[in-house]
C-alpha positions in Angstrom: 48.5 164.5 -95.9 50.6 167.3 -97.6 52.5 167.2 -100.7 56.3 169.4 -100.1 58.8 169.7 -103.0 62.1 170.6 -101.7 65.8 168.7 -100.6 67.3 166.8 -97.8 70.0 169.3 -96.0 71.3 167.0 -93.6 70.5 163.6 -92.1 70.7 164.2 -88.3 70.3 160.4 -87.7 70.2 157.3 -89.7 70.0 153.9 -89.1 69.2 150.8 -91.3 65.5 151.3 -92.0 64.9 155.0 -90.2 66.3 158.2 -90.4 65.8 161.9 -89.4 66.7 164.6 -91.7 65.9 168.4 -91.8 64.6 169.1 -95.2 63.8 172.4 -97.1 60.7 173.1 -98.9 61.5 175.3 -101.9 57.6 176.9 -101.5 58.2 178.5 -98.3 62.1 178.8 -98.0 61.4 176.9 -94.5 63.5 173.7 -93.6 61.4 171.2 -91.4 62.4 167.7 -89.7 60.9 164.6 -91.4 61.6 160.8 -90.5 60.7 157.8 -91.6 61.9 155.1 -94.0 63.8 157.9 -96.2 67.5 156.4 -96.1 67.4 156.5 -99.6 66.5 159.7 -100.2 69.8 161.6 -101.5 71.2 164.8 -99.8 70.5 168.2 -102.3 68.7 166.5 -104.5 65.0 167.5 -105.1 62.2 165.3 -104.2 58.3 165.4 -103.8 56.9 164.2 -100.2 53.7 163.5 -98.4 54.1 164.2 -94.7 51.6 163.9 -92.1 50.0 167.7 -91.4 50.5 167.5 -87.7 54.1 166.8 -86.3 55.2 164.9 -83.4 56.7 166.6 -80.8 59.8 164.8 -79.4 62.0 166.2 -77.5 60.5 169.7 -77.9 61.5 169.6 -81.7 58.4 169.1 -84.0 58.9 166.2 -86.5 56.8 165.2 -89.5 56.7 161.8 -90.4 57.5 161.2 -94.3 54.8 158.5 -95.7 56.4 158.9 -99.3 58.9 160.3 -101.6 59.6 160.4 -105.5 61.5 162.2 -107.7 59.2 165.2 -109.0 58.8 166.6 -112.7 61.0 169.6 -112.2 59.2 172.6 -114.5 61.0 175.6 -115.1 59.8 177.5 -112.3 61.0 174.5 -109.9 64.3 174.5 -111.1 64.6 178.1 -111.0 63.8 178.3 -106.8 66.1 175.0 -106.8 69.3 177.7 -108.2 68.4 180.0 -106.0 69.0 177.9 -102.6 72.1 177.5 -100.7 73.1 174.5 -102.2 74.2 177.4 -105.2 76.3 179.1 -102.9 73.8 182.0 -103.4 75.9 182.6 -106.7 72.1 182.6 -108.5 70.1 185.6 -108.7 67.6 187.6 -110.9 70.1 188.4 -113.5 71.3 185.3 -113.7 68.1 183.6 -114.2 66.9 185.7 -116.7 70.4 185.3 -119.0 69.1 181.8 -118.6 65.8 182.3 -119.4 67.0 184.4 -122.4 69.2 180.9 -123.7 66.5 178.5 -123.3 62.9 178.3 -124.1 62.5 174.7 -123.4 59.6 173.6 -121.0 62.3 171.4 -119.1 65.6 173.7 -118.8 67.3 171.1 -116.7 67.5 168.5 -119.1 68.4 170.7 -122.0 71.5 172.3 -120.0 72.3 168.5 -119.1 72.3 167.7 -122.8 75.0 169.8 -123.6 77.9 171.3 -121.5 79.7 173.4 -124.1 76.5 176.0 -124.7 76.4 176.5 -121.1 79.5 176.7 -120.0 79.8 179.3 -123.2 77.2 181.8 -121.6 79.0 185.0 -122.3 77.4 187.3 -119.9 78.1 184.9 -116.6 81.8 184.5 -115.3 83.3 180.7 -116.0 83.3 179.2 -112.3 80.0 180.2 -111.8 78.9 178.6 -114.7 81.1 175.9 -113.9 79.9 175.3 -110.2 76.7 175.1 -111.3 76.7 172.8 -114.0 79.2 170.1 -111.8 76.5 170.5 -108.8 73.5 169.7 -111.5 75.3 167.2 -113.2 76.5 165.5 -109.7 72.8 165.4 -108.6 71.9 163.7 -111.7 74.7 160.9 -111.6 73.7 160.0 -108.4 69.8 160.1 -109.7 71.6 157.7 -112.6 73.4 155.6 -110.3 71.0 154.9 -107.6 68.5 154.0 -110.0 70.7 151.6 -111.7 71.1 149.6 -108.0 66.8 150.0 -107.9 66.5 148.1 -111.3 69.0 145.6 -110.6 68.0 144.7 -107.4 71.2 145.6 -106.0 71.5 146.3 -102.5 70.7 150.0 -101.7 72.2 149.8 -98.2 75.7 149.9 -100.0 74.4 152.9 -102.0 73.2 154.8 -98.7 76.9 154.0 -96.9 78.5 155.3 -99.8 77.0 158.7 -100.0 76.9 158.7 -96.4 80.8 158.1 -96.3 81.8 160.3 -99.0 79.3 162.4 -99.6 78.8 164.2 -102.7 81.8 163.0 -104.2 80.6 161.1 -107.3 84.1 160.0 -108.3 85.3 158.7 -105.2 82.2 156.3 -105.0 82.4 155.0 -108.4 86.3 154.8 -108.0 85.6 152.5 -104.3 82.9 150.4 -106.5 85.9 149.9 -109.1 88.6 149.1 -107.0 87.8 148.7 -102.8 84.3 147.8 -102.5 85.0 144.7 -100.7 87.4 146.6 -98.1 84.7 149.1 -97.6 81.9 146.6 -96.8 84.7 144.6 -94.8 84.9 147.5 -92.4 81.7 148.8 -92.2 80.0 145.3 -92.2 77.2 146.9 -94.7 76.2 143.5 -95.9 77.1 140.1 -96.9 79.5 139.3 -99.3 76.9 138.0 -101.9 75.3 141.1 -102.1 78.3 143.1 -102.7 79.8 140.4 -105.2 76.6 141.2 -107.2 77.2 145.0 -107.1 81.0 144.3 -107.8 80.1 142.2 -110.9 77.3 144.8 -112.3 80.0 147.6 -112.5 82.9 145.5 -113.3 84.0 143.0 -115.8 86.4 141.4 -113.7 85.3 138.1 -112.1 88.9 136.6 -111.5 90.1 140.0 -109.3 92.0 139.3 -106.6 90.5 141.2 -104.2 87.3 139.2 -105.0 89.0 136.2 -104.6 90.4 136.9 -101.3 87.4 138.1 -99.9 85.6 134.9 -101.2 88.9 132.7 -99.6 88.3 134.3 -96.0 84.4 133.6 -96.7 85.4 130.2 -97.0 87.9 129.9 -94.4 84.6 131.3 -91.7 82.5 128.9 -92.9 84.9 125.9 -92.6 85.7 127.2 -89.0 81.9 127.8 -87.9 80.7 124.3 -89.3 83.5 122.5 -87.1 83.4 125.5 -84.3 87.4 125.2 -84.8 90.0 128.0 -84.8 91.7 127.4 -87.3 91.9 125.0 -90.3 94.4 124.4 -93.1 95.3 125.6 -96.6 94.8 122.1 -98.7 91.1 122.2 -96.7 90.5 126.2 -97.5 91.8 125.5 -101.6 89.7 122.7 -101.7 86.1 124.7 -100.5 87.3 127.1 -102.9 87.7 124.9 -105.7 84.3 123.2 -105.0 82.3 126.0 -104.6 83.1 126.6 -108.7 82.5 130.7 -108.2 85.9 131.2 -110.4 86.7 130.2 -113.8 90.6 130.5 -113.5 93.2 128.8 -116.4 94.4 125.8 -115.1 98.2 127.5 -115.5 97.0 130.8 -113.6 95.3 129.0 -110.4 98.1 128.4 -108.7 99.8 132.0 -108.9 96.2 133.6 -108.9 95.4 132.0 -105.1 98.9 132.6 -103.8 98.2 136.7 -105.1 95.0 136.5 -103.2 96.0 134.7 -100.3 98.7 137.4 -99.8 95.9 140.0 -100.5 94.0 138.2 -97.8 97.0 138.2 -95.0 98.1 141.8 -95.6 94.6 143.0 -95.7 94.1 141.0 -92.3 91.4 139.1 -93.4 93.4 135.8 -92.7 96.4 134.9 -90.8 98.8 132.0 -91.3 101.1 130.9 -88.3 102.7 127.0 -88.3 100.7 126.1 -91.7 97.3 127.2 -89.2 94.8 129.1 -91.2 93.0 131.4 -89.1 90.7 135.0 -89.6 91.7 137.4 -87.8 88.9 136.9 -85.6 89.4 133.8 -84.4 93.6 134.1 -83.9 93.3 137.4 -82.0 90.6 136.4 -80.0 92.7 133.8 -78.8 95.7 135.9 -78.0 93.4 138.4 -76.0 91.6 135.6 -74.0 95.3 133.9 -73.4 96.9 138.0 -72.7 94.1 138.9 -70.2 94.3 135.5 -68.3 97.9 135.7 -67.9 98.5 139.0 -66.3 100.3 139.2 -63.4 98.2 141.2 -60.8 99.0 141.1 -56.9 96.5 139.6 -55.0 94.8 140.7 -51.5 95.2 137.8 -49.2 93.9 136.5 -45.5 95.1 134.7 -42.9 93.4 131.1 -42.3 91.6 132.0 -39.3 90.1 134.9 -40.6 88.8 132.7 -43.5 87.4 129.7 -41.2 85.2 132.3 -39.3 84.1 134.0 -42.6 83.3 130.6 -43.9 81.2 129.5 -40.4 79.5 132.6 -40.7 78.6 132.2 -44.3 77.4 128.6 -43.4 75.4 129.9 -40.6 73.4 132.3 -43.3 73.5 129.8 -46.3 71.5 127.7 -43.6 68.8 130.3 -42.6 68.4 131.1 -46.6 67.8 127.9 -47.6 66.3 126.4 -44.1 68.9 123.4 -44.7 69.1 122.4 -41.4 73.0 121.4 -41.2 73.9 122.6 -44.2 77.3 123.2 -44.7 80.0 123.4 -47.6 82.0 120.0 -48.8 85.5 120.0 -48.6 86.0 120.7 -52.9 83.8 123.7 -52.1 85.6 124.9 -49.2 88.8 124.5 -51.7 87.2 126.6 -54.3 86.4 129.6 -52.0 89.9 129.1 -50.3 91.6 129.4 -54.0 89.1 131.8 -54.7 89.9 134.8 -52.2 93.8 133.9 -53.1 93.7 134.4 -56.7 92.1 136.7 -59.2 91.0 133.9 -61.8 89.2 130.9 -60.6 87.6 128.2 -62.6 85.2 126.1 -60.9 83.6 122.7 -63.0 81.6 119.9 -61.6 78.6 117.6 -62.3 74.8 118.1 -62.0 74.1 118.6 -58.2 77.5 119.6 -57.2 76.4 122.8 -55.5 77.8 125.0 -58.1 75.3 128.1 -57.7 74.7 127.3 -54.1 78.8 127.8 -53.9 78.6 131.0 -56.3 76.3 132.5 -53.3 78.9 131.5 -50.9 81.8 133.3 -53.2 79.7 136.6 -53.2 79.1 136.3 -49.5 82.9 135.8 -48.7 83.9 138.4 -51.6 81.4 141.1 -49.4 82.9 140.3 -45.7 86.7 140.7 -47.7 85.7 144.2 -49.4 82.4 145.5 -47.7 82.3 148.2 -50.6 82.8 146.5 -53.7 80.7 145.4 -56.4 80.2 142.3 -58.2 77.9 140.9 -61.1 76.5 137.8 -62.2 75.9 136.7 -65.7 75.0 133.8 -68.0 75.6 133.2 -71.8 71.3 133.3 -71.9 68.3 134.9 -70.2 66.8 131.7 -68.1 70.2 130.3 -67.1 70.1 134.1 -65.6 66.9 133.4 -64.4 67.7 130.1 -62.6 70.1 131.4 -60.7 68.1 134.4 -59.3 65.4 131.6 -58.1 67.7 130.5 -55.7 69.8 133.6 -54.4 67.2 136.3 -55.3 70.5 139.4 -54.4 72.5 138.0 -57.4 70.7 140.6 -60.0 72.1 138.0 -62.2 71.9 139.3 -66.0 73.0 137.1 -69.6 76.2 138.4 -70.8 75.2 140.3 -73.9 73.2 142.6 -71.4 76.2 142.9 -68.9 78.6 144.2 -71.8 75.6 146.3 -73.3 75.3 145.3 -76.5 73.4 147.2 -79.4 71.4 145.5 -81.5 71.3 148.3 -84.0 75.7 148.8 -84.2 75.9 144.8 -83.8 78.5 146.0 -81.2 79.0 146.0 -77.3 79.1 149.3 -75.4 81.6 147.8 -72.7 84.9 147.2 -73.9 88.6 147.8 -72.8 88.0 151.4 -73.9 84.6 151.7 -71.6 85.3 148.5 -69.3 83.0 147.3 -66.7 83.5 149.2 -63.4 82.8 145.4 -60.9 84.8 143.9 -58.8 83.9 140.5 -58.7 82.6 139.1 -61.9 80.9 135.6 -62.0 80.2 133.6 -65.6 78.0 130.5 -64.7 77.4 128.3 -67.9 81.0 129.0 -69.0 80.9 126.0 -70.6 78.2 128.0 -73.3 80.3 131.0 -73.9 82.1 131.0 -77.5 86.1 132.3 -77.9 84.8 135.6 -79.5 82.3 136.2 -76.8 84.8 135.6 -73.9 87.4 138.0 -75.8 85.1 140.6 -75.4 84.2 140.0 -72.2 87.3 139.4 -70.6 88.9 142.6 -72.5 85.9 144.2 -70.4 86.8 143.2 -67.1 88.5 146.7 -66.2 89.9 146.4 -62.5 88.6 143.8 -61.5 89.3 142.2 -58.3 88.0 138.5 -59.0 87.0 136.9 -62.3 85.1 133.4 -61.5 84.3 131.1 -64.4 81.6 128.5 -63.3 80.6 125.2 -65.5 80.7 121.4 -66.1 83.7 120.7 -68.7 81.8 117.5 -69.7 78.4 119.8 -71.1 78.2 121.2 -74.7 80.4 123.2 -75.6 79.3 126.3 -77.2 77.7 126.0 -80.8 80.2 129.4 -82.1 83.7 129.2 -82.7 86.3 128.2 -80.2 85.9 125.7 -76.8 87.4 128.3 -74.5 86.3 126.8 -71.1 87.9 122.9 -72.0 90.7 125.1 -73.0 91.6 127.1 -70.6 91.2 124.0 -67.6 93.8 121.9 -70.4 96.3 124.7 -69.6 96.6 123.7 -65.8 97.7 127.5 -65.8 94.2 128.9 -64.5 93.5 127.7 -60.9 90.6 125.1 -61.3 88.7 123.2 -58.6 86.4 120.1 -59.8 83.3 120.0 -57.4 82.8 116.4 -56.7 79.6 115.5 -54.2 76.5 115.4 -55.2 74.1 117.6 -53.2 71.0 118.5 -55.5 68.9 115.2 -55.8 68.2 112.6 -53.5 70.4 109.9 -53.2 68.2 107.1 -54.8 68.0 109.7 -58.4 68.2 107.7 -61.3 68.8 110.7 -63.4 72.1 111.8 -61.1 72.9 108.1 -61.4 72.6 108.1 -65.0 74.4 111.3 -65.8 77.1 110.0 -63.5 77.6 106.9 -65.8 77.5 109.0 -68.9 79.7 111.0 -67.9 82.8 108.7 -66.1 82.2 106.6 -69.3 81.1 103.7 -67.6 77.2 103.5 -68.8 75.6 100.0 -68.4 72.4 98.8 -69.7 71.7 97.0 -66.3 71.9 99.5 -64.0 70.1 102.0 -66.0 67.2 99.2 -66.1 67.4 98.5 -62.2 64.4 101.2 -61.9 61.6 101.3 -59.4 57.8 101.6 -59.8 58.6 105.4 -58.5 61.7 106.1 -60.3 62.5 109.2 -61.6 63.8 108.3 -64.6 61.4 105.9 -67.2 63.0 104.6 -70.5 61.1 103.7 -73.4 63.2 101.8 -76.0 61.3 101.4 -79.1 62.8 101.1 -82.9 59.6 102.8 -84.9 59.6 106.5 -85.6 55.5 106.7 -85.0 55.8 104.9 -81.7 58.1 107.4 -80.9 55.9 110.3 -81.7 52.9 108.4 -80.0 55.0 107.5 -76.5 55.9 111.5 -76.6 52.2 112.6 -76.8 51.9 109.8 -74.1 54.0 111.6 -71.2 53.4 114.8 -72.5 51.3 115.7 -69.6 49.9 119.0 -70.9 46.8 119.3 -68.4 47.8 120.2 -64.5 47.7 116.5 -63.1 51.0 116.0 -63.4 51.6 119.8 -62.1 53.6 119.7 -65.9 51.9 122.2 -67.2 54.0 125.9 -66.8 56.9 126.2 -69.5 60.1 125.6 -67.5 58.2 122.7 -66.0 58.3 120.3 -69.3 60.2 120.1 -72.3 60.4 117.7 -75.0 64.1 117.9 -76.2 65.2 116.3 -79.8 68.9 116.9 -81.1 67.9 117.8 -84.2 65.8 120.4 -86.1 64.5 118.7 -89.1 62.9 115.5 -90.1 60.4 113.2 -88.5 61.5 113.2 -84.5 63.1 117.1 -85.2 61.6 119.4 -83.2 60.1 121.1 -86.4 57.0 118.3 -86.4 57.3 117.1 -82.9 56.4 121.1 -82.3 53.5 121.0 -84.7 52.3 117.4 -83.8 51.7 119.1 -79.9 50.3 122.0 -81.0 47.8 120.0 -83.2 46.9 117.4 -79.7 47.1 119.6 -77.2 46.5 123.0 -77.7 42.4 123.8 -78.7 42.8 127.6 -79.1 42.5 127.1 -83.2 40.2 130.2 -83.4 42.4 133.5 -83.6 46.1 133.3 -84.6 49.1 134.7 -86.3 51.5 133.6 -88.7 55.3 134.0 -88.6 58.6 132.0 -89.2 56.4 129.3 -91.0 54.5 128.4 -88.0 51.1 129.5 -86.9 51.0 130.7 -83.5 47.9 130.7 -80.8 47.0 131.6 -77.3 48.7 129.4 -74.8 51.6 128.2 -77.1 54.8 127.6 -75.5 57.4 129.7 -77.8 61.2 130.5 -77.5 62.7 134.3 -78.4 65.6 133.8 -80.8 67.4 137.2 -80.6 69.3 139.1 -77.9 67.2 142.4 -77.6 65.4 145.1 -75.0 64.0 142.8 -72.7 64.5 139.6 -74.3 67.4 137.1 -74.9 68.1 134.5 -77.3 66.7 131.1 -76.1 64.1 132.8 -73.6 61.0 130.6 -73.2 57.6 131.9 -72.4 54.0 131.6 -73.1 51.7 133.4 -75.3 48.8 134.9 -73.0 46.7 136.8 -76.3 46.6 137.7 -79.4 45.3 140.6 -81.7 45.1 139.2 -85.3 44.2 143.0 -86.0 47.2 144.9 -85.5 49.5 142.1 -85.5 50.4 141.9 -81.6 50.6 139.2 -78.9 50.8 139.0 -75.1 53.4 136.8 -73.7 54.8 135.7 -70.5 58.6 135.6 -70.5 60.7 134.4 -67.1 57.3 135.6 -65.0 57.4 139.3 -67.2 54.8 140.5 -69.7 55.8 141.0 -73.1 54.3 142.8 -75.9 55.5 141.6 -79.1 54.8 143.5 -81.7 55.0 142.6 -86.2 58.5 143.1 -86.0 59.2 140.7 -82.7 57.7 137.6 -85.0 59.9 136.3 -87.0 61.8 135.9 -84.0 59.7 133.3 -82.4 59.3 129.6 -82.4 57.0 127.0 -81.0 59.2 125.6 -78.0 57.0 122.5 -76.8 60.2 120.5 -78.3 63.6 122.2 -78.5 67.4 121.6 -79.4 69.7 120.6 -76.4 71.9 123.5 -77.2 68.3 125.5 -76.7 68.1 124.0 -73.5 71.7 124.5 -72.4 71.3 126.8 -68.7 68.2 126.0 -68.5 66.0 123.2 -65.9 62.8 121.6 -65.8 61.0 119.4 -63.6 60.3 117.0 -66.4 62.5 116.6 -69.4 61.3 114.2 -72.4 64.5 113.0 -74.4 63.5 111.8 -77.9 66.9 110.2 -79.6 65.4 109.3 -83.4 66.0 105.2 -84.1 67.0 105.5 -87.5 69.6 108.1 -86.9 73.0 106.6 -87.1 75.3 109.7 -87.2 78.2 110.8 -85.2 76.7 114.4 -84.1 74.6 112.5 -81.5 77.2 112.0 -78.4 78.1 111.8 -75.5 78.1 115.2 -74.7 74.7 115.8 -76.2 73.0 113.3 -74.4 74.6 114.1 -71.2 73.9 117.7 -71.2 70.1 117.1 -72.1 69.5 114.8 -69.3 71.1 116.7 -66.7 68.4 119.8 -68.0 65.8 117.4 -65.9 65.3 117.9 -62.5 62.5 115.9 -61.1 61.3 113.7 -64.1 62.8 112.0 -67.3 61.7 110.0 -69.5 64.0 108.6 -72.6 62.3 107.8 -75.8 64.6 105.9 -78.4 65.9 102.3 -79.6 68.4 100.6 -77.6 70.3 100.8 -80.2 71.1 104.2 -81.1 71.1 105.5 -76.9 73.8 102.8 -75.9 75.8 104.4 -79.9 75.0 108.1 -78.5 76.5 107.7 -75.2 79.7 106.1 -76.0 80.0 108.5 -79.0 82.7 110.7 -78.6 82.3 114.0 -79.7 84.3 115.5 -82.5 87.6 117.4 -81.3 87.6 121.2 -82.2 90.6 122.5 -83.9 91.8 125.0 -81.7 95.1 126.6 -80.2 93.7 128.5 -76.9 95.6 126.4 -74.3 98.7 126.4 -76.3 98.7 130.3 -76.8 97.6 130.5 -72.6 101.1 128.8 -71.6 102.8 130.7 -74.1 102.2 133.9 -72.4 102.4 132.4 -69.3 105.8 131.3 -70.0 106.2 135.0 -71.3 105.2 136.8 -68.5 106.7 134.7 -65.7 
């Protein structure tokens, strides 16, 4: 290691916890490149380093990695290089030093100049603004010394420090003046860090707790976290003042509320935090993601038609392939799916819904296939709101190069932010969204702002699944507007005819479940019920058909899963997932911990972030692991995987999951647990139908009589939301 004393010049890249920077070392007048974790290292000031000896070499440029800084002692002879650098203006030399010299005799000149501005600035032999410029640069540097280490004691977030200097520089006064009076704004836009964390800063500097900025800042807080705990649009003002006034944050006089909110709720609508239309309390997220979503759809674009003859010898000829593909031997397309291609090569939006086994991704290879014979040169991509309903569809119509969503747009994990937008749209086609059903309003905005030319925009799903756990329930919405051409797939293809499970789902979902029928099983059914009222018989029957060896040919990932709806408490998925891995899995002997579980060769985990290879809700298995260095080998969708320390904390144990989890996703054998004593409303319908459609071959029902017969006729709770209304407004608009 060597030991450098010199000053950041420039960062030439900087990130959350990295940065580059070329830094000058006052011993050798040299400036060198450095990285590391030095984000907090402030621009001009002086510092002491330890770098690695030998550089890296990356893209022919040689650069040292920085292992540690601190502010050094500065000794005379220290400070005396520091004048004479740049930074000076070059406005320091010999003469000037050795007036200095000759007006202090201190062993720490630096301090003493700091101590008192008059007997410097009254140095008779050096003009005014030189002794000025010098003095405001020193005295700069050592407000900023003062102020960062004011956030370091406190605790207070440095990232706010770092975006500060980085957006206005050197400019002391302009960054205490923001952390006086726009601190919120700023961390608004920039998205720096939560709103906690910059109420603590704003508190430390300012004796203002009732500010109105605050307060509006703290109302919108509210208002998102009213919306995302109901996955509404909007909500109202008597709901928004009454989280506000039970959160007890504020201590405003009774005679001084009422005026105080109305300030801040005008603060909060001129600063487009929130918007108010018809007494609807929106964030400006949420209002103009609607408006984009209902503008894009209702553009009036001229459409490429064919005759019908044209299109019945297109479709025969698709038929004829569709049949080699997938050695059906008189396969051919049912009359709703010979609709939906008809409507489809007619119109530019199409939305496309049906049940489990209605052919839906067998059709979205014959939409592709039609799209190719109608334009022979075009493009067209497939994506899903995760990375296994991706894969799914690929297992059966291996040309799709289907992809989730997040990867389609490009998004980067580092800006939070997608690289394809209206500005830099996608350059397709034909664009295809399976799982539509999944996709929240703010992810659709973007993706539909991204669709560029395209020719076709095809939105695939089952109206009666989940809707998606963010904001918004844009696929329900857009069919309720009867002004997006929808076709409803209606025959069952998938399963056999004698499928309990289709039978089932079929019930559930036409609202006319009966206990009877669903007990008329056979010895060979596919579908096995277990109704029993105790919460350790529950646990007991799952260990009982959780096959885990290979004779049930149950024992690859996608082939099983145990699926609970909730994530805590006796039958969440928390214990079930620790219960298994204490049964079934033996390899005890060399692990690593992470996310409060312990994880060990052959665990079945799930990835919980959209990044590199990897997508939020991916399920794979973990191969090896080396305690040393804090690595594992997984298996993700049939890919190896190294996960590293910093992967981790983004892994769970995924022998049990969450139906939203499982949402995209099949398995031969699917193990329902619905908990006995649970006698809530978030366990409906929807729920229950979209986790027994996730089974294809086997499924087995653990729960009380009871609480399945409540869960199915449960209705689920309506969102608040204004989509299909806004959709025929600019319909009526544009027509």
């Amino acid at each position: 290691m060597e030991s450098l004393i010199g000053y950041i010049k420039k960062f030439t890249h900087r990130d959350k916890n990295w940065a580059v920077a070329e830094f000058f070392n006052l011993d050798d007048n040299k400036t060198i490149k450095i990285s590391g974790n030095i984000n907090s290292m402030l621009v001009e000031n002086l510092y002491r380093i330890q770098i690695n000896e030998k550089p890296k070499a990356i893209s022919n440029i040689d650069i040292y990695e920085c292992k540690y800084f601190q502010l050094p002692t500065i000794n005379n002879e220290t400070f005396f290089k520091y004048l004479r650098t740049l930074i000076f203006n070059k406005v320091v030399d010999d003469d000037l030093i050795n007036i200095l010299k000759s007006h202090y005799n201190s062993n720490d000149i630096l301090k003493e100049i700091l101590s008192d501005k008059d007997k410097f600035l009254d140095i008779k032999q050096v003009r005014k603004p030189i002794l000025n410029n010098i003095f405001n640069k020193l005295n700069n540097t050592n407000n900023f010394i003062a102020l960062q280490s004011e956030f370091f004691v406190n605790d207070l977030d440095l990232a706010v420090f770092n975006k500060l200097i980085e957006l206005y520089g050197n400019s002391f006064d302009q960054i205490i003046k923001t952390i006086q009076n726009s601190l919120y704004d700023v961390n608004f836009k920039y998205q720096i860090t939560s709103l906690e964390s910059i109420d603590e800063i704003f508190l430390h500097f300012n004796n203002d707790a009732n500010n109105v900025a605050r307060i509006a800042y703290y109302l919108h807080y509210y208002c998102d976290q009213i919306l995302n705990e109901k996955s509404s649009t909007y909500t109202n003002l008597e709901n928004l003042k009454k989280r506000f006034d039970d959160e007890e944050k504020f201590f405003i006089p009774v005679e001084q509320n009422e005026q105080v909110i109305n300030e801040a709720i005008n603060y909060a609508i001129s600063h487009k935090l929130l918007i108010i239309a018809k007494d609807k309390v929106y964030t400006t997220q949420t209002y103009n993601d609607e408006w984009t979503i209902a503008w894009s759809l209702s553009k009036k674009e001229k459409v490429e038609k064919i005759n019908y003859f044209k299109f019945k010898r297109y479709i025969k000829q698709i038929q004829n392939e569709v049949r080699k593909e997938t050695k059906i031997k008189n396969f051919k397309y049912d009359k709703s799916q010979i609709n939906a291609l008809k409507k489809f090569i007619n119109n530019k939006f199409l939305v496309i819904t049906g049940g489990p086994g209605t052919g839906k991704t067998t059709l979205i290879k014959g939409l592709v296939k039609l799209f190719k014979k109608v334009y022979p040169k075009e493009s067209f991509r497939i994506a899903t709101p995760t990375g296994r309903a991706a894969a799914r569809i690929k297992e059966s119509f291996e040309e799709s190069n289907a992809t989730t969503i997040h990867k389609l747009l490009r998004y980067d994990v580092t800006t939070d932010k997608f690289i394809k937008d209206k500005n830099n749209p996608l350059d397709d086609d034909l664009l295809i969204i399976d799982e539509t059903s999944m996709v929240d309003n703010n992810l659709f905005s973007h993706f539909i702002s991204a669709i560029g030319k395209a020719k076709k925009v095809v939105f695939v799903g089952d109206i009666e699944q989940l809707p998606s756990i963010g904001i918004g329930n844009a696929f329900e919405d857009i069919i309720k507007s009867e002004k997006i051409t929808t076709v409803e797939l209606k025959s069952t293809h998938r399963q056999k005819e004698q499928s309990k499970i289709v039978e089932l789902a079929y019930m559930i979902r036409n609202n006319n479940f009966s206990f009877a029928k669903l007990q008329e099983t056979t010895e060979n059914s596919d579908l096995k019920t277990i109704f029993v009222d105790d919460q350790d018989q529950c646990l007991d029957e799952i260990l009982n058909n959780y096959h885990f060896e290979n004779n049930n040919g149950f024992d690859i990932p996608y082939k099983i899963q145990i699926i609970s709806p909730f994530n805590e408490g006796k039958l969440g998925i928390k214990e079930i997932n620790q219960m298994v891995q204490d049964k079934l899995n033996p390899n005890k002997n060399q692990g690593l911990q992470a996310n409060g579980y312990n994880f060990y060769k052959e665990d079945k985990i799930m990835y919980l972030k959209n990044e590199n290879d990897l997508s939020n809700g991916d399920i794979g298995v973990i191969h090896s692991i080396n305690k040393s260095d804090n690595k594992m080998n997984a298996n993700f969708n049939k890919k190896p995987i190294l996960l590293n320390s910093a992967n981790l904390n983004n892994l769970t144990l995924c022998y049990a999951c969450t139906v939203h989890k499982t949402q995209g996703s099949e398995f031969q054998k699917v193990i329902l647990v619905l908990d006995p004593k649970n006698n809530g409303s978030f366990v409906n319908k929807k729920l229950v139908y979209t986790a027994i459609t996730r089974a294809k071959k086997e499924l087995v029902i653990i729960a009380s009589k009871q609480s399945f017969n409540r869960s199915v006729n449960q209705k689920p709770t309506q969102r608040d939301t204004t989509l299909t209304e806004r959709i025929r407004q600019m319909y009526k608009k544009r027509r």
